[in-house]
C-alpha positions as a Markdown table, in Angstrom:
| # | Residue | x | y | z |
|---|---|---|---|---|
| 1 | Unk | 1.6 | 21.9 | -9.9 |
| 2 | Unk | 1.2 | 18.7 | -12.4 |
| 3 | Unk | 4.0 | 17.6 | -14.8 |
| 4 | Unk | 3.5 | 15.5 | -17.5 |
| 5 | Unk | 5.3 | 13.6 | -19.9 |
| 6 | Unk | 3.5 | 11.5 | -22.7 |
| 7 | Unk | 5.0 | 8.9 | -25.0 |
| 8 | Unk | 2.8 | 8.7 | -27.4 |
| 9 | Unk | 0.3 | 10.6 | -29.3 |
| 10 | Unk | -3.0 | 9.1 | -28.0 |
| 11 | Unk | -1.3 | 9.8 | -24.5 |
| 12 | Unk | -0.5 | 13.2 | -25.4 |
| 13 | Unk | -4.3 | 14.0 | -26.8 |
| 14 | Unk | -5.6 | 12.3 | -23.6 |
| 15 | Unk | -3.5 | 14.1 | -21.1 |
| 16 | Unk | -3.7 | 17.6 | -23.1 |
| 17 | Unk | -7.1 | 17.5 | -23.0 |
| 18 | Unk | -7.5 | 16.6 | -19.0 |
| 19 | Unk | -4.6 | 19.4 | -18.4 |
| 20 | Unk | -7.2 | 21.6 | -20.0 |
| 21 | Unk | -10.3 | 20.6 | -18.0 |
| 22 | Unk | -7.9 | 20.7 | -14.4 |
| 23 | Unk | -8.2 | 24.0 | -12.4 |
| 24 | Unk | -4.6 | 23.3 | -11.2 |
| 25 | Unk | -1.6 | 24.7 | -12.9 |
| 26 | Unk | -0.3 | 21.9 | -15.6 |
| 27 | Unk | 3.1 | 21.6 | -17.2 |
| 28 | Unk | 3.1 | 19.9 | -20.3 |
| 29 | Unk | 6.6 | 18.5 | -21.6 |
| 30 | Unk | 7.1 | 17.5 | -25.1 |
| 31 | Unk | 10.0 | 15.4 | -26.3 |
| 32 | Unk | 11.0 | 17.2 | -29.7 |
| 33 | Unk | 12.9 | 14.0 | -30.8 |
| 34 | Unk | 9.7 | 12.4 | -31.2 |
| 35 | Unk | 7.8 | 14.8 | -33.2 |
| 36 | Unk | 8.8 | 12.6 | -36.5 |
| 37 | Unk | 7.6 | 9.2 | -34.8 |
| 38 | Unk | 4.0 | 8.2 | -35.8 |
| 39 | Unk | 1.1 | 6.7 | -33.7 |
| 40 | Unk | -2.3 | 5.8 | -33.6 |
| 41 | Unk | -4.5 | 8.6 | -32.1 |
| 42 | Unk | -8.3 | 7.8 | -31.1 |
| 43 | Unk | -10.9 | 9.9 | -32.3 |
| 44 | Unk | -13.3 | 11.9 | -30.5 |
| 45 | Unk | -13.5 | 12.7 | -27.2 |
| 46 | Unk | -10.2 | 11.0 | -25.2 |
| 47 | Unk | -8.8 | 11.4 | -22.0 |
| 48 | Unk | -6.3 | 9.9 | -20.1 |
| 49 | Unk | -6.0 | 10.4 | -16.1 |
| 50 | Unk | -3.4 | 13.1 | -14.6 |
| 51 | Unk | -1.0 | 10.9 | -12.2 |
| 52 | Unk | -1.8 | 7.5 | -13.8 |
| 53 | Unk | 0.9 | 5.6 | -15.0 |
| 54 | Unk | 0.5 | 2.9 | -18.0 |
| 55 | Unk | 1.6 | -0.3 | -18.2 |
| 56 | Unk | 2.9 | -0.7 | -21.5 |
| 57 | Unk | 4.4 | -4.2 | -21.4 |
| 58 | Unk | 3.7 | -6.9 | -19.0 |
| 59 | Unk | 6.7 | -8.9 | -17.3 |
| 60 | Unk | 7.7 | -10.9 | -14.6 |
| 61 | Unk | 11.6 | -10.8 | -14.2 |
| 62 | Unk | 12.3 | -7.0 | -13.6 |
| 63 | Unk | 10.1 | -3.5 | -13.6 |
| 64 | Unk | 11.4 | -0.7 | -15.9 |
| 65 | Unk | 9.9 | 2.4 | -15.9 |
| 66 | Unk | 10.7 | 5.7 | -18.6 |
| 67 | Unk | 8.5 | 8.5 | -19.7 |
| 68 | Unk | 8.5 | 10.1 | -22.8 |
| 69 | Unk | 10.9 | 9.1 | -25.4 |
| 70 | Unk | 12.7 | 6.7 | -23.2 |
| 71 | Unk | 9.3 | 4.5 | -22.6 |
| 72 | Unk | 10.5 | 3.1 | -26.7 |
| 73 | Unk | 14.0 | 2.7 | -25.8 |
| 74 | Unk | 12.6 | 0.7 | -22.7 |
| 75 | Unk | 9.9 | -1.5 | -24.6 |
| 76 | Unk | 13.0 | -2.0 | -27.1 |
| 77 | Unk | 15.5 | -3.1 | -24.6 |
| 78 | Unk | 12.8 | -5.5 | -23.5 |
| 79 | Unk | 12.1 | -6.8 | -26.8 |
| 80 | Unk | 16.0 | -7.9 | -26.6 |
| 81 | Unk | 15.8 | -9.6 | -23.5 |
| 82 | Unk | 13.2 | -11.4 | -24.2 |
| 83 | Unk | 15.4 | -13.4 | -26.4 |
| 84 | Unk | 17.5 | -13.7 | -23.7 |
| 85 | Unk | 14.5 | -15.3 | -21.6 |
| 86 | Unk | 14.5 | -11.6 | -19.2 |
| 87 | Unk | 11.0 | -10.8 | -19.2 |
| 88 | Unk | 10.7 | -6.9 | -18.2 |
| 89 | Unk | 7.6 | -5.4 | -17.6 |
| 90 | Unk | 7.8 | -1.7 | -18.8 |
| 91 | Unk | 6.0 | 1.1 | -17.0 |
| 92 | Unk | 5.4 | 4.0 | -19.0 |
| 93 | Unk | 5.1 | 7.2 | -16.2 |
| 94 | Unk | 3.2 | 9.7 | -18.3 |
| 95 | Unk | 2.6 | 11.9 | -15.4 |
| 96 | Unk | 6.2 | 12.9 | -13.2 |
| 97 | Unk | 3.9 | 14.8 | -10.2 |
| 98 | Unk | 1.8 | 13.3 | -8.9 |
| 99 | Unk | 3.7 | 10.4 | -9.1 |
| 100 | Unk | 1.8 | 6.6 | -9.5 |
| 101 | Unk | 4.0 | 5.1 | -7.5 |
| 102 | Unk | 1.0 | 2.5 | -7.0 |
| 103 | Unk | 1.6 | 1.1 | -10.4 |
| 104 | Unk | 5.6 | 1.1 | -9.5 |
| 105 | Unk | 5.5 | -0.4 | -6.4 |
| 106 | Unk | 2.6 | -3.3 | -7.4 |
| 107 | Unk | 5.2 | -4.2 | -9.8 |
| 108 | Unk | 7.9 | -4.4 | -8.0 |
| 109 | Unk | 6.5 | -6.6 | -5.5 |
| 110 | Unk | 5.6 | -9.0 | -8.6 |
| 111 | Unk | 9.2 | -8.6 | -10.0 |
| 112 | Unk | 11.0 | -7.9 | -7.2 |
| 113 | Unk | 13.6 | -5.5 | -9.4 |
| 114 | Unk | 13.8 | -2.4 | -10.8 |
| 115 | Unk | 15.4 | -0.2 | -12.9 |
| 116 | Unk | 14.4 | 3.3 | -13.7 |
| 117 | Unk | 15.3 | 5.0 | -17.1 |
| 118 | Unk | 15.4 | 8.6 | -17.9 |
| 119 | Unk | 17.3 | 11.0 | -20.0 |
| 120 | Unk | 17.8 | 13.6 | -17.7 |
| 121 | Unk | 21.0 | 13.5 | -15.0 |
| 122 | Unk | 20.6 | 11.4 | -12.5 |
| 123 | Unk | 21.2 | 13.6 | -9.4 |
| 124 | Unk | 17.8 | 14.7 | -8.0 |
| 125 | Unk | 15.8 | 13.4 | -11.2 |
| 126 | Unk | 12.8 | 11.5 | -11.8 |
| 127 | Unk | 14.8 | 8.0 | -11.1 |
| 128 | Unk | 15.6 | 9.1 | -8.0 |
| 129 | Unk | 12.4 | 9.7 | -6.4 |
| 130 | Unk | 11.1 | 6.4 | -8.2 |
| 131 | Unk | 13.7 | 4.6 | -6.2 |
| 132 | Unk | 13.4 | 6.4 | -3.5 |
| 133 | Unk | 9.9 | 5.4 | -3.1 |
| 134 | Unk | 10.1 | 1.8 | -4.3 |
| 135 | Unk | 12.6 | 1.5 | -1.4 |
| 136 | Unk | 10.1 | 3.5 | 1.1 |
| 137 | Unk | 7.3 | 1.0 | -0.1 |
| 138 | Unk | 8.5 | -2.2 | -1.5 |
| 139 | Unk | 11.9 | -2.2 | 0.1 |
| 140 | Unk | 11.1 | -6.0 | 1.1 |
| 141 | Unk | 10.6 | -7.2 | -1.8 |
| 142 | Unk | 13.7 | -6.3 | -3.6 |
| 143 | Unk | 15.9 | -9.1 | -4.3 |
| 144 | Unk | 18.4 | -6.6 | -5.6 |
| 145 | Unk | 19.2 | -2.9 | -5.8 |
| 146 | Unk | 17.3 | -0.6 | -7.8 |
| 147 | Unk | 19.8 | 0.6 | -10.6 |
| 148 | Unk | 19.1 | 4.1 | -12.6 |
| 149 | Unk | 19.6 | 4.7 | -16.1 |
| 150 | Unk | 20.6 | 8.3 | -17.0 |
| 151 | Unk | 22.5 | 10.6 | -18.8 |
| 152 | Unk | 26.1 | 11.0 | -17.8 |
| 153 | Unk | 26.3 | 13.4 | -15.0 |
| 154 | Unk | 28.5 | 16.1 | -17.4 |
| 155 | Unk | 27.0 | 19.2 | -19.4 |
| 156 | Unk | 25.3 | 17.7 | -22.7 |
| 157 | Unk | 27.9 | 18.2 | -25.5 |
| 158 | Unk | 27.3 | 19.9 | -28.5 |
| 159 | Unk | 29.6 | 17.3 | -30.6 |
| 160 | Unk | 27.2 | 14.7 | -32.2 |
| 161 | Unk | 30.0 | 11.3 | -31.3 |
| 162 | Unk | 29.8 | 13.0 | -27.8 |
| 163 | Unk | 26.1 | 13.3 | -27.1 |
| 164 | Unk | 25.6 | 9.8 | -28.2 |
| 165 | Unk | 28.0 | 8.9 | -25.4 |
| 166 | Unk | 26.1 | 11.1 | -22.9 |
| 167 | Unk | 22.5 | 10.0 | -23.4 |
| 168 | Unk | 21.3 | 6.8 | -22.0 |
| 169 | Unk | 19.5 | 4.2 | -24.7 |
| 170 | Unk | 18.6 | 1.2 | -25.2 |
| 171 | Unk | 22.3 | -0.8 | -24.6 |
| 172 | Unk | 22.6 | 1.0 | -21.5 |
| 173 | Unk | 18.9 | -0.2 | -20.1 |
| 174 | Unk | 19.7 | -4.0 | -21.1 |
| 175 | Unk | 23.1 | -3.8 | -19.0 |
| 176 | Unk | 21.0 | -2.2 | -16.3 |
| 177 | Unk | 18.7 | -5.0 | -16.5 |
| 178 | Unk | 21.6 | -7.9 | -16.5 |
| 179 | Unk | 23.1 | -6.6 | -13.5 |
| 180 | Unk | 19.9 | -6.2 | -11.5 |
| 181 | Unk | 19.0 | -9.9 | -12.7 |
| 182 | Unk | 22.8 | -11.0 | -11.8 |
């Protein structure tokens, strides 16, 4: 079974396309949220690789990685620290199994930080097994522990002031990122 999770539009036409051509069974999440948010989309024929993750900004401070929606709020947290003189390089997952943990861990050995964002809980999520195999991998390399953005560990409310409290965003990436750099 292959999971994936595009950001953007060109990722999602690549990806679609290679789910269609693999003989394995492909799930294919969409972020709804994003439906309004425009992107470039190549024409023609375009593929993009099952289990290959994208470097979507480069860095040299601290390794982020998101997928889906949260791969803007991470490339916008950046943009803030970078004012700051943090300079995060932001991995953008696109496929959750397999996993590139490659990508992750080549990155974390340049950075030697990391901090995983997703909007799912954090118990047993995506963040998790990143960390869990940045610390099987790179463990030597860290020069502080992985931290995990994610939504509050509560059932999502249905009040709007409430769910704003629950889901992770961009402020809660950059405090992720100051403590890790701390």
């Amino acid at each position: 079974l292959k999971v994936i999770a595009p950001y953007s539009a060109a990722d999602a036409k690549g990806l679609l396309k290679a789910a269609i051509r693999d003989p394995n069974p492909v799930v294919f999440l969409e972020h709804e949220m994003m439906y309004g948010i425009e992107f470039d989309v190549p024409e023609g024929e375009y593929l993009v690789p099952i289990g290959k993750a994208r470097v979507r900004r480069e860095g040299t401070d601290v390794t982020v990685t998101a997928h889906a929606r949260m791969v803007g709020f991470a490339l916008q947290a950046a943009e803030q620290l970078e004012a700051e003189g943090i300079s995060c390089e932001v991995i953008d997952l696109r496929t959750l199994r397999p996993l590139d943990y490659e990508t992750i861990v080549a990155s974390v050995k340049k950075t030697s930080r990391l901090v995983s964002a997703e909007e799912g809980w954090g118990p047993m999520g995506v963040g998790a097994e990143v960390v869990a195999r940045v610390i099987e991998h790179a463990f030597d390399y860290l020069d502080a522990p992985p931290l995990r953005v994610h939504q509050e560990d509560v059932p999502l409310p249905y009040a709007a002031n409430l769910e704003i409290l629950s889901l992770p965003g961009v402020d809660k990436i950059v405090a992720a990122v100051r403590r890790v750099m701390a």
